[in-house]
KEKE-3310 file (N, C-alpha, C; in steps of 0.2 Angstrom, whole numbers, plus 5000, padded with zeros to 4 digits):
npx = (4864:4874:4886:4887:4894:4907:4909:4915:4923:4934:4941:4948:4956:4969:4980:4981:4988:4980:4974:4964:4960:4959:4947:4939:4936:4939:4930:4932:4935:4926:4923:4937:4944:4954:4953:4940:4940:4950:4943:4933:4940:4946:4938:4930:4943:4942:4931:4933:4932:4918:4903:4893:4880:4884:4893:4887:4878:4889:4895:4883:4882:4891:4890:4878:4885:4894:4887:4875:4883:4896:4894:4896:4901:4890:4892:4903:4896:4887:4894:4898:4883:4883:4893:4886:4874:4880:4887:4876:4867:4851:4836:4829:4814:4803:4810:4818:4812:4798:4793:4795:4785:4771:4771:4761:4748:4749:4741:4724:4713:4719:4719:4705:4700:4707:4701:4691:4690:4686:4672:4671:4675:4667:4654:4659:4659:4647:4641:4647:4650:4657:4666:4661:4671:4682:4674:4674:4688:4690:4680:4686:4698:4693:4687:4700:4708:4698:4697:4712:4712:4705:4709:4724:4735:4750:4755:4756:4748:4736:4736:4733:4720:4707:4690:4680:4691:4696:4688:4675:4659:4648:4632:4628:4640:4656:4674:4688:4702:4717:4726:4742:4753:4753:4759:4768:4778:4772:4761:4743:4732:4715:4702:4687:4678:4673:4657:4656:4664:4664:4652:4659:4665:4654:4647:4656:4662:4649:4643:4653:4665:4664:4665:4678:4682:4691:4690:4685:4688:4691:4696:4699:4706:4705:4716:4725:4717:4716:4721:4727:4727:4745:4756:4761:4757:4740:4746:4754:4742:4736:4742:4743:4729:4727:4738:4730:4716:4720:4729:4743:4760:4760:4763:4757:4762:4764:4750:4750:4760:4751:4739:4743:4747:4739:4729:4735:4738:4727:4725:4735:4751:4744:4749:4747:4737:4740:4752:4744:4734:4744:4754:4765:4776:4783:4783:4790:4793:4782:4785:4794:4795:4784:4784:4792:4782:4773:4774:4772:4757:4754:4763:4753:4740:4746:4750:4736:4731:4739:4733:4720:4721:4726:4717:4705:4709:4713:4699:4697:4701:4694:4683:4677:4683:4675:4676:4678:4665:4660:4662:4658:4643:4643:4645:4638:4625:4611:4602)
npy = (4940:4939:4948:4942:4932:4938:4941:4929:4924:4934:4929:4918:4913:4922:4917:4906:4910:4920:4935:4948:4959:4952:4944:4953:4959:4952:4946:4936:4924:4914:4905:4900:4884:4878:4889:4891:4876:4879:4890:4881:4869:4877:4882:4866:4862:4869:4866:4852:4845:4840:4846:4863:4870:4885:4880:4879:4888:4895:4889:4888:4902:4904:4896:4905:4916:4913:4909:4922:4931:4930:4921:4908:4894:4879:4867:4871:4875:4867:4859:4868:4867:4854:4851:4862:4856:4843:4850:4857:4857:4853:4860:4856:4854:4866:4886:4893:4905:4903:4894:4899:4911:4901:4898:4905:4899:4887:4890:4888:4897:4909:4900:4899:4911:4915:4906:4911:4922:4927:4925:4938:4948:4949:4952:4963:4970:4972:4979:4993:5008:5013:5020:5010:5007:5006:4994:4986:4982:4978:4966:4958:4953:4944:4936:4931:4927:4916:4909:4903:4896:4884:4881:4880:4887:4893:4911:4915:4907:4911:4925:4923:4918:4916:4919:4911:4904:4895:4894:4883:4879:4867:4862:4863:4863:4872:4870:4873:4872:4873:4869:4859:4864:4878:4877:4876:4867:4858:4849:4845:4856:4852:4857:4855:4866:4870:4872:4884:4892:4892:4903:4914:4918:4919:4930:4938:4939:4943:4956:4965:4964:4971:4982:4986:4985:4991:4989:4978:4960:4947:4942:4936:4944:4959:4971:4987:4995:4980:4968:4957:4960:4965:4954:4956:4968:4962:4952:4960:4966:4958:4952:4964:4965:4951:4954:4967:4962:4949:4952:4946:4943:4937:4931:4927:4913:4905:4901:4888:4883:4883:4877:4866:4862:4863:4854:4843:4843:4841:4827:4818:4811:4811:4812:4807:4817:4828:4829:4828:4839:4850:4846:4840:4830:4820:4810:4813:4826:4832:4826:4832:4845:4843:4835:4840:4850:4844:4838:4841:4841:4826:4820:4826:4821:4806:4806:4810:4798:4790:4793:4792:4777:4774:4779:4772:4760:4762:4763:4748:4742:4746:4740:4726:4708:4697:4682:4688:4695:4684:4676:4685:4684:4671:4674:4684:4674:4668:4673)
npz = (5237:5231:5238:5251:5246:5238:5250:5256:5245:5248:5258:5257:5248:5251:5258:5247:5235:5230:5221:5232:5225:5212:5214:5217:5207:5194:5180:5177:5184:5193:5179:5180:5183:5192:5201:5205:5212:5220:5229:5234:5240:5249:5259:5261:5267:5278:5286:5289:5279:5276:5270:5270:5277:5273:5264:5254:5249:5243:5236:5226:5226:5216:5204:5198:5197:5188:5178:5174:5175:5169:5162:5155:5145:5141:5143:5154:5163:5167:5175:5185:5191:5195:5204:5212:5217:5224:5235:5240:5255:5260:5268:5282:5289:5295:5296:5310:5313:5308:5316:5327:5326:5324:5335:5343:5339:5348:5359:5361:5362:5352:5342:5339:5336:5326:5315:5316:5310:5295:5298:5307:5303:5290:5298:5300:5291:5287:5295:5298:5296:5280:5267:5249:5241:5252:5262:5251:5248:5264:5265:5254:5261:5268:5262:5254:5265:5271:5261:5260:5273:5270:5258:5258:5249:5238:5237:5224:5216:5221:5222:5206:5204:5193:5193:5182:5175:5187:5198:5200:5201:5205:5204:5220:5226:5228:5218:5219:5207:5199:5188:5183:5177:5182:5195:5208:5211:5202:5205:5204:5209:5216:5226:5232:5242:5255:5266:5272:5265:5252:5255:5259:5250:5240:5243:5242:5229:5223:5230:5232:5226:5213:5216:5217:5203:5189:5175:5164:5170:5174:5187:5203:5214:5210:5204:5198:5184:5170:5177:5189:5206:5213:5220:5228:5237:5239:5248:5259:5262:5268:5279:5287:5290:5298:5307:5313:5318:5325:5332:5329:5318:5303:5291:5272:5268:5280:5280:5276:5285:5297:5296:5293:5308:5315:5310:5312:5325:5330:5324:5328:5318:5306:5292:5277:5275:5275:5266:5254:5255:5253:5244:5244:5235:5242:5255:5264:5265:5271:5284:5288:5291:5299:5310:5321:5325:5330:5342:5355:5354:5351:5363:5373:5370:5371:5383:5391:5389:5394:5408:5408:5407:5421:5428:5425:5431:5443:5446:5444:5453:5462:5465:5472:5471:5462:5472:5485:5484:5487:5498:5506:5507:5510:5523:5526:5527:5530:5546)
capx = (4868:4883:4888:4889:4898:4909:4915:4920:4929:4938:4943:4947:4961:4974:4984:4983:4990:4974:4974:4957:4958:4956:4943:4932:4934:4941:4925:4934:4936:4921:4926:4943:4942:4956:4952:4934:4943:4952:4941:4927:4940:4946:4933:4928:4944:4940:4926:4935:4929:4910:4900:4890:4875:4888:4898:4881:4878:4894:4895:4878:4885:4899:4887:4875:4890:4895:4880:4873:4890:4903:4892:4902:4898:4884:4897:4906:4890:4885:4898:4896:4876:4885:4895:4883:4870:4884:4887:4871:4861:4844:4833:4825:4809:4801:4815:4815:4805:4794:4792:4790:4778:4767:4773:4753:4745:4746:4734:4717:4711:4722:4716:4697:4702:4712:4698:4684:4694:4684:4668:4671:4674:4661:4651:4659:4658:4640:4637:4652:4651:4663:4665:4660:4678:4683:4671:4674:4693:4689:4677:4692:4704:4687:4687:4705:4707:4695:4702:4716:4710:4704:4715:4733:4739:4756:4754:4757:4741:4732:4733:4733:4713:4701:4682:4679:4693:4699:4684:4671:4653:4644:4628:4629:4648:4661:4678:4697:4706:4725:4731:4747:4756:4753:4760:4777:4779:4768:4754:4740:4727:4708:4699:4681:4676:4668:4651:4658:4672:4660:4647:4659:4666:4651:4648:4662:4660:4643:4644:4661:4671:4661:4668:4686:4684:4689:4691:4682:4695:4690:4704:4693:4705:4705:4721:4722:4716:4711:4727:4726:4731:4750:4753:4766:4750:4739:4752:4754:4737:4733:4746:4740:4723:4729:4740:4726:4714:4720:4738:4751:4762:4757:4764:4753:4764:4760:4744:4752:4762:4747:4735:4748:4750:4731:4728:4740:4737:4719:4724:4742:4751:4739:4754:4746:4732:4743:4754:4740:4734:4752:4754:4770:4776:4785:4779:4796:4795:4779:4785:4802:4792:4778:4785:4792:4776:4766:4776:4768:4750:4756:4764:4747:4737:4748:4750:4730:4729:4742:4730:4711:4720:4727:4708:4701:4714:4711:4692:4695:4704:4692:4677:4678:4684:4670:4679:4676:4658:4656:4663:4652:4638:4644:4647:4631:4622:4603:4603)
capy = (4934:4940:4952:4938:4925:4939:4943:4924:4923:4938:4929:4911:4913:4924:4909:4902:4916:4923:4941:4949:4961:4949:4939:4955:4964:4948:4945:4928:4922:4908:4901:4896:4877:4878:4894:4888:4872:4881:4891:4875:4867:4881:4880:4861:4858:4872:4864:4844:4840:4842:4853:4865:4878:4891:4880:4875:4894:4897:4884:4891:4907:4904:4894:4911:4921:4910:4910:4927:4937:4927:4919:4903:4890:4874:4860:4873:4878:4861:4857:4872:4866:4847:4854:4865:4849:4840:4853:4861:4856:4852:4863:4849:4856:4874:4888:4893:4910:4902:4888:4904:4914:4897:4899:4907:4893:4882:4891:4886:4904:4909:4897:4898:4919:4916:4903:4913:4929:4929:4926:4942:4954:4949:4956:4969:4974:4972:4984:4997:5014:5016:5021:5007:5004:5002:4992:4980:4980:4971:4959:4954:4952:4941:4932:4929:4924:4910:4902:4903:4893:4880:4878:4884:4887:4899:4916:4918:4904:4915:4931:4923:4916:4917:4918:4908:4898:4893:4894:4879:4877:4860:4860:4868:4861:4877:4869:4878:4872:4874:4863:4859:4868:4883:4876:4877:4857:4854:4844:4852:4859:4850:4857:4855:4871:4870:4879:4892:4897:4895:4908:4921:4920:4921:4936:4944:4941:4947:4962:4968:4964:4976:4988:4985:4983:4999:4988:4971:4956:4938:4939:4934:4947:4964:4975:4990:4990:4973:4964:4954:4964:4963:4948:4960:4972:4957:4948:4966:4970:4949:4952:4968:4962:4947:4957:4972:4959:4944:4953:4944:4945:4933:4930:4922:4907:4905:4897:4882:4879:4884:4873:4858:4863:4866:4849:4836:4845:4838:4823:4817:4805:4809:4814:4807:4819:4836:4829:4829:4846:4855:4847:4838:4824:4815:4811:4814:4832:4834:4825:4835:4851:4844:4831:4843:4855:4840:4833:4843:4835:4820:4822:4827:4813:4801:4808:4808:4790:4786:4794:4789:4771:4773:4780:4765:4751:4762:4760:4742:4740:4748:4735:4717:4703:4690:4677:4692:4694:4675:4676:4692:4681:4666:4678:4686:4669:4666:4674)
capz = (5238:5229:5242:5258:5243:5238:5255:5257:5243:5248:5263:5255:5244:5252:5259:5240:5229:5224:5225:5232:5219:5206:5216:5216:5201:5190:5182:5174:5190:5193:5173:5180:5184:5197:5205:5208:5215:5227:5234:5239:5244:5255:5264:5265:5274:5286:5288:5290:5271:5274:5265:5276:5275:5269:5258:5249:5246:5241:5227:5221:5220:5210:5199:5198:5194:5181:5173:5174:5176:5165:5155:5152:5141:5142:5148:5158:5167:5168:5181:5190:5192:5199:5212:5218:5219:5227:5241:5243:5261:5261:5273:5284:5294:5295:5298:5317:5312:5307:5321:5334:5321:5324:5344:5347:5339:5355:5362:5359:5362:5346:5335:5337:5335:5319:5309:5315:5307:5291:5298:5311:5296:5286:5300:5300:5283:5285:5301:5298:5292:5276:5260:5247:5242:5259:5264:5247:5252:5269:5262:5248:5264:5273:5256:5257:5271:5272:5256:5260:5279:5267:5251:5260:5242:5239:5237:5217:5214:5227:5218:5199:5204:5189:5196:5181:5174:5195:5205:5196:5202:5204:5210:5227:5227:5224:5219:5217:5202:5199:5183:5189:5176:5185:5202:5206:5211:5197:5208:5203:5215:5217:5231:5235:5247:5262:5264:5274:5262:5246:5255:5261:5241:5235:5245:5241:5222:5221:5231:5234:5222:5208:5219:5215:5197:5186:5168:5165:5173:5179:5191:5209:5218:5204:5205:5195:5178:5172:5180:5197:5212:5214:5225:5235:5239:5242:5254:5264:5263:5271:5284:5289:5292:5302:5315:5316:5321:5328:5335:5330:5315:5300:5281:5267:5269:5285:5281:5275:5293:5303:5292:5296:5314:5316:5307:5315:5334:5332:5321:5325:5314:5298:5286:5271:5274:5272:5261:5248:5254:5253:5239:5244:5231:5246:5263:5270:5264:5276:5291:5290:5291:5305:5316:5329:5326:5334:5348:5359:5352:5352:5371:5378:5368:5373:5392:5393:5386:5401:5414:5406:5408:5425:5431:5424:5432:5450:5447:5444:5459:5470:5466:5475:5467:5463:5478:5489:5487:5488:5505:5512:5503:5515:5530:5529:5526:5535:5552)
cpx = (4875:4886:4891:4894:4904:4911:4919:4925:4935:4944:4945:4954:4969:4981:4985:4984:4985:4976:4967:4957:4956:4951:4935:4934:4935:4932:4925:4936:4932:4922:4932:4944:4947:4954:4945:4936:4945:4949:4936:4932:4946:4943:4929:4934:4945:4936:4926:4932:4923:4907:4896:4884:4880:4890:4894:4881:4883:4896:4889:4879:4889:4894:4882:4881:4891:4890:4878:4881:4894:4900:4894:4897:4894:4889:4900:4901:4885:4888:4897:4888:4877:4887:4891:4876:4874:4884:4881:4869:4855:4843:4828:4822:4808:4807:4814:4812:4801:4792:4790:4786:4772:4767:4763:4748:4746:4741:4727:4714:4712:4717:4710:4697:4703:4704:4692:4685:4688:4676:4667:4672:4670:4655:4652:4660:4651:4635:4641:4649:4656:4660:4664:4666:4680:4680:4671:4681:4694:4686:4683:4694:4698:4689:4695:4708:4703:4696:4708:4719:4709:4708:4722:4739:4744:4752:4751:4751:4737:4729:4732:4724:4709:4694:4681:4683:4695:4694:4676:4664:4649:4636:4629:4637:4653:4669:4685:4699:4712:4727:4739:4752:4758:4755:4767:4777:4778:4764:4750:4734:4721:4707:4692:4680:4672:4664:4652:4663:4669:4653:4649:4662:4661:4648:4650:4661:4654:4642:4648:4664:4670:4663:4673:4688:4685:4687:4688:4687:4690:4695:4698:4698:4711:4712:4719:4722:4712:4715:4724:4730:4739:4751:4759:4761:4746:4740:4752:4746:4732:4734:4744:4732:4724:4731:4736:4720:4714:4727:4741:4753:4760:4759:4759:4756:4766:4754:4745:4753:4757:4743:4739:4746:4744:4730:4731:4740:4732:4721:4732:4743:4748:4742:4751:4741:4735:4748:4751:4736:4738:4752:4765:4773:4779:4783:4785:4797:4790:4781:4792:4799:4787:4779:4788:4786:4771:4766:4771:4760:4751:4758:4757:4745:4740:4747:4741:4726:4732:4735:4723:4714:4724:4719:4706:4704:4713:4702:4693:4696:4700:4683:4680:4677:4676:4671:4678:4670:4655:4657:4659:4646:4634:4643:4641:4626:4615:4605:4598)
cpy = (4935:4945:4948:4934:4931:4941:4936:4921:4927:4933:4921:4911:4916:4922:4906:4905:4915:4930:4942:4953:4958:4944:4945:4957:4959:4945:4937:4924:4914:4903:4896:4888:4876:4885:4892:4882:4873:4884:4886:4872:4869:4879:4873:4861:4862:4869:4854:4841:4839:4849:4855:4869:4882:4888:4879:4882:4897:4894:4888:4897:4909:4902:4900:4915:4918:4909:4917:4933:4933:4925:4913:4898:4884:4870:4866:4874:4872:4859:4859:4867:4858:4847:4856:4859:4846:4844:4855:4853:4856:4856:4855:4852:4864:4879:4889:4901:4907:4898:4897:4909:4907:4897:4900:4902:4886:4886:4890:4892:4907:4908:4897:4905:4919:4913:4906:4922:4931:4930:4936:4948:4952:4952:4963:4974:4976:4977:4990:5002:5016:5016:5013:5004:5001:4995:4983:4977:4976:4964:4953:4952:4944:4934:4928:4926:4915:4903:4900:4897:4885:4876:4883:4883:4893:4905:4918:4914:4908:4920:4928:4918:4918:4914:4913:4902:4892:4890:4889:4880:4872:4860:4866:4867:4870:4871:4873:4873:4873:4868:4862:4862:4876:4883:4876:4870:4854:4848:4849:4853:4857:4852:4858:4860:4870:4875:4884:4896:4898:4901:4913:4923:4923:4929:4941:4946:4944:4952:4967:4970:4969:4984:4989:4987:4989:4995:4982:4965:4950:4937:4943:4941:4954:4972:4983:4989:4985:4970:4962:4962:4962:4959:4951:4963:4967:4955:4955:4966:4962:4951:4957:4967:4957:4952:4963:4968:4953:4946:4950:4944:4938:4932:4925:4913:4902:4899:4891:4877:4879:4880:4867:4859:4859:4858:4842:4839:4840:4830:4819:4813:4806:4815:4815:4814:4826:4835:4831:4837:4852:4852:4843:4831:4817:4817:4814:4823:4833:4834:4829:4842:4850:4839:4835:4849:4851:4836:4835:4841:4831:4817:4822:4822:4809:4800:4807:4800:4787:4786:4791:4780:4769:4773:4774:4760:4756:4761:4752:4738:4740:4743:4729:4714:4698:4684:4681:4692:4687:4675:4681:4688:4675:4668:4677:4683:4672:4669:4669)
cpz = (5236:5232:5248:5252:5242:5244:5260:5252:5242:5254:5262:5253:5246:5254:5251:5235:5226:5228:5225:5226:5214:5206:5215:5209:5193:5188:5180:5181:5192:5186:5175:5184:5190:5203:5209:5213:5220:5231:5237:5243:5253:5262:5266:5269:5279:5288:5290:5284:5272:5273:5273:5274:5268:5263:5252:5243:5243:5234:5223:5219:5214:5202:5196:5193:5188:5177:5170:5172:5168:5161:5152:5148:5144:5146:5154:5165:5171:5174:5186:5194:5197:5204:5217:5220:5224:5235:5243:5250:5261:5267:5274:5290:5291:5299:5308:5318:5312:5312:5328:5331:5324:5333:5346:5345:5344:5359:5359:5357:5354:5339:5336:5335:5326:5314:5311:5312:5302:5294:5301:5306:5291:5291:5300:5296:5282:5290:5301:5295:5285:5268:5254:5245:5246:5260:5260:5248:5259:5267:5258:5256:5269:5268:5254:5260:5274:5267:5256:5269:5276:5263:5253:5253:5242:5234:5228:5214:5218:5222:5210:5198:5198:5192:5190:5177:5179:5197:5199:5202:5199:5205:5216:5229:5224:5224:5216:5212:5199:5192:5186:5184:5177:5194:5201:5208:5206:5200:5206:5209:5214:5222:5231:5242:5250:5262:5267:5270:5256:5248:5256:5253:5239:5237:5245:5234:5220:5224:5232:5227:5215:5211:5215:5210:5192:5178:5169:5167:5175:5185:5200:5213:5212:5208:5201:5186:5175:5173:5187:5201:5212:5221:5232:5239:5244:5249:5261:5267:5269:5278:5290:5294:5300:5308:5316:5321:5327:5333:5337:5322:5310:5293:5280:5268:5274:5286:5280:5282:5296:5299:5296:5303:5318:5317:5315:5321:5335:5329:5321:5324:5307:5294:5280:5269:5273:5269:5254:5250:5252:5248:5238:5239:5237:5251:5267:5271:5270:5281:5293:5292:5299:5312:5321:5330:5330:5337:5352:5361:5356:5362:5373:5377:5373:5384:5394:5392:5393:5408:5414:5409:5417:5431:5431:5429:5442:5452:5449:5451:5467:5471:5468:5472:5470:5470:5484:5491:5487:5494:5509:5512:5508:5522:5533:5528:5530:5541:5557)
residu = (UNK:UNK:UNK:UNK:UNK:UNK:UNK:UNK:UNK:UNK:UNK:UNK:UNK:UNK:UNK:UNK:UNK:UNK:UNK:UNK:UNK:UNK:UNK:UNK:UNK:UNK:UNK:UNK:UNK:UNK:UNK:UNK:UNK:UNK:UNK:UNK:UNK:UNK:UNK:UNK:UNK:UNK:UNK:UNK:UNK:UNK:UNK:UNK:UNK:UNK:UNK:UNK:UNK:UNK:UNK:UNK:UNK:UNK:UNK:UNK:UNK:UNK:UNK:UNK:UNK:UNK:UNK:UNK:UNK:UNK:UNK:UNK:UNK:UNK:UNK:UNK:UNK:UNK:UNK:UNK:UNK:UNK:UNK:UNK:UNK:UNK:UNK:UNK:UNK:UNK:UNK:UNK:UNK:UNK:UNK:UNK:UNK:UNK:UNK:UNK:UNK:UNK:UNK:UNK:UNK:UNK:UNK:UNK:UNK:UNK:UNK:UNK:UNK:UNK:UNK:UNK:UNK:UNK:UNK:UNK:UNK:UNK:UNK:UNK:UNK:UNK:UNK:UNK:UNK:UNK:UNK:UNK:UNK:UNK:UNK:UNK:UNK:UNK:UNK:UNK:UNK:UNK:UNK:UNK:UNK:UNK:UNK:UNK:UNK:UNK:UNK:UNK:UNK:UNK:UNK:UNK:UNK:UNK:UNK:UNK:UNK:UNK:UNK:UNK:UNK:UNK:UNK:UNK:UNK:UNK:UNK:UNK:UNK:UNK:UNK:UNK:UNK:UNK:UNK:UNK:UNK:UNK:UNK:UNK:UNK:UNK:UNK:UNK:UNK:UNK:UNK:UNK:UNK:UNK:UNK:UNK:UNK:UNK:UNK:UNK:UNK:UNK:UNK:UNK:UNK:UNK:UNK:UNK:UNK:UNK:UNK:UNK:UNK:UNK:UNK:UNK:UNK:UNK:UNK:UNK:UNK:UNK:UNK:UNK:UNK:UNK:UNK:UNK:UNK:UNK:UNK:UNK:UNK:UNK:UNK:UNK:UNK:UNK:UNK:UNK:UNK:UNK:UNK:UNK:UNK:UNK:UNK:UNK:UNK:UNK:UNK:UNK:UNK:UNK:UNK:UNK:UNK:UNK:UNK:UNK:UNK:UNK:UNK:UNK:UNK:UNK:UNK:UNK:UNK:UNK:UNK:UNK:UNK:UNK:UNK:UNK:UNK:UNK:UNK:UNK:UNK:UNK:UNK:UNK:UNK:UNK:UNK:UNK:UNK:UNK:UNK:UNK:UNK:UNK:UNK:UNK:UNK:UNK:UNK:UNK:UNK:UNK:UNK:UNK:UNK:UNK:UNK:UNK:UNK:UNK:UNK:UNK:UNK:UNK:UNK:UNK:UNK:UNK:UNK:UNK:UNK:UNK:UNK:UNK:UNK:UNK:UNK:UNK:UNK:UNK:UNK:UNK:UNK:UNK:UNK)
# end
């Protein structure tokens, strides 16, 4: 970030007796209360007095630098943190990677491919040739995979899983667990697991996962040692699976969009209902992310509602009014 911020403050100032030398190497530079001045509003009035993307990042990094670099004091760093609140831009919706990442999920074909992922490798953990590592490596990824179909939780709750402080057992019920202390929004995570997703678990914890294990660990997907797997490895090793089988490319955080996508195609309009599974405090954050993910739904819906009620009103039209068969009734009286 301080490489694109440092090549706009090179390009800000020179108009306003700054010299760039003392813009890069000056490391008092973000401290100075007009220096900072000038350069924001360099650029709001390039930009007519509104803040922009850039100006948003621009402010932040000044506030970064000032912190981290300069070091400035509590009130001073205080302001910086108002500014950049003031300019920053809110991101409103999913980026538009991501929107063409989710591009294949309009196909139906797709998505019956993608949620029947985990089951297709548990098959083939169970018919396959390989060494027992191996063999415990895919199952994790099956295992993965289908909890991750279920409970669309971020990556860092994913890999920091404990088989016994996370994962509860009721009865025949499995449920995931998250205190919300451990969430980044701080909601915390209740899910009750579906029987498909509590059998390839238990599947996996009871025959696989004793693979994996070199040290004793509670941690459902075991790295090395007795630490979790690093959730970069993990993530790669998610991703990988994903585009070797279903071919197309896929991040962990992925399944959040595709869970929405999935959801509100079959169910459009039902916000509250993945607000509470994403874990959104506001509904507005949901529909900013899902309303143009499910016009296209909504579109067809709506177009097949027109047509089912067009069909209907030309059946209606092709039966004889009552007045009509009273008159054939009369016609074709007594002969």
């Amino acid at each position: 970030m301080l490489r694109p911020a440092s090549n706009q403050f090179e390009a800000a100032p020179q108009g306003r007796g700054f010299g760039g030398d003392r813009l890069r190497f000056g490391a008092e530079y973000p401290g100075d209360g007009p220096n900072r001045r000038e350069i924001l509003r360099f650029f709001l009035d390039r930009h007519g007095g509104q803040t922009s993307p850039q100006i948003g990042q621009l402010a932040a990094a000044l506030k970064d630098i000032a912190k981290h670099w300069v070091k400035v004091d509590a009130p001073t760093l205080e302001r910086f943190k108002r500014i950049a609140s003031r300019l920053a831009v809110p991101r409103r919706g999913m980026t538009a990677k991501n929107r063409e990442r989710l591009r294949p999920f309009d196909d139906p074909g797709t998505i019956a491919s993608f949620l029947a992922l985990p089951q297709r490798l548990r098959r083939e953990v169970n018919t396959a040739k390989r060494n027992p590592r191996g063999q415990a490596v895919l199952a994790q990824m099956a295992a993965a995979i289908a909890l991750l179909q279920a409970a669309p939780i971020r990556l860092k709750n994913l890999t920091a899983i404990d088989v016994n402080k996370n994962l509860i057992a009721r009865g025949n019920r499995l449920y995931l667990v998250i205190p919300e202390d451990e969430v980044k929004n701080h909601e915390p995570i209740d899910f009750e697991l579906p029987t498909e997703t509590r059998d390839i678990l238990s599947w996996y914890v009871r025959e696989h996962r004793p693979h994996l294990i070199s040290e004793p660990t509670d941690a459902l997907f075991p790295g090395r040692r007795a630490a979790a797997k690093s959730s970069h490895a993990l993530a790669g090793q998610i991703s990988a699976t994903i585009f070797k089988y279903a071919g197309f490319k896929f991040n962990v955080h992925l399944f959040r969009h595709a869970g929405g996508k999935i959801f509100l195609d079959a169910r459009p309009g039902q916000y509250e209902v993945m607000r509470r599974v994403l874990g959104h405090r506001s509904i507005a954050t949901t529909t900013s992310f899902y309303a143009g993910a499910e016009t296209r739904s909504a579109g067809s819906h709506f177009a097949a509602v027109i047509a089912e009620r067009r069909r209907d009103l030309e059946r209606e039209s092709r039966k004889p009014s009552r007045a009509i068969k009273r008159r054939r009734l009369i016609d074709e009286g007594p002969q």
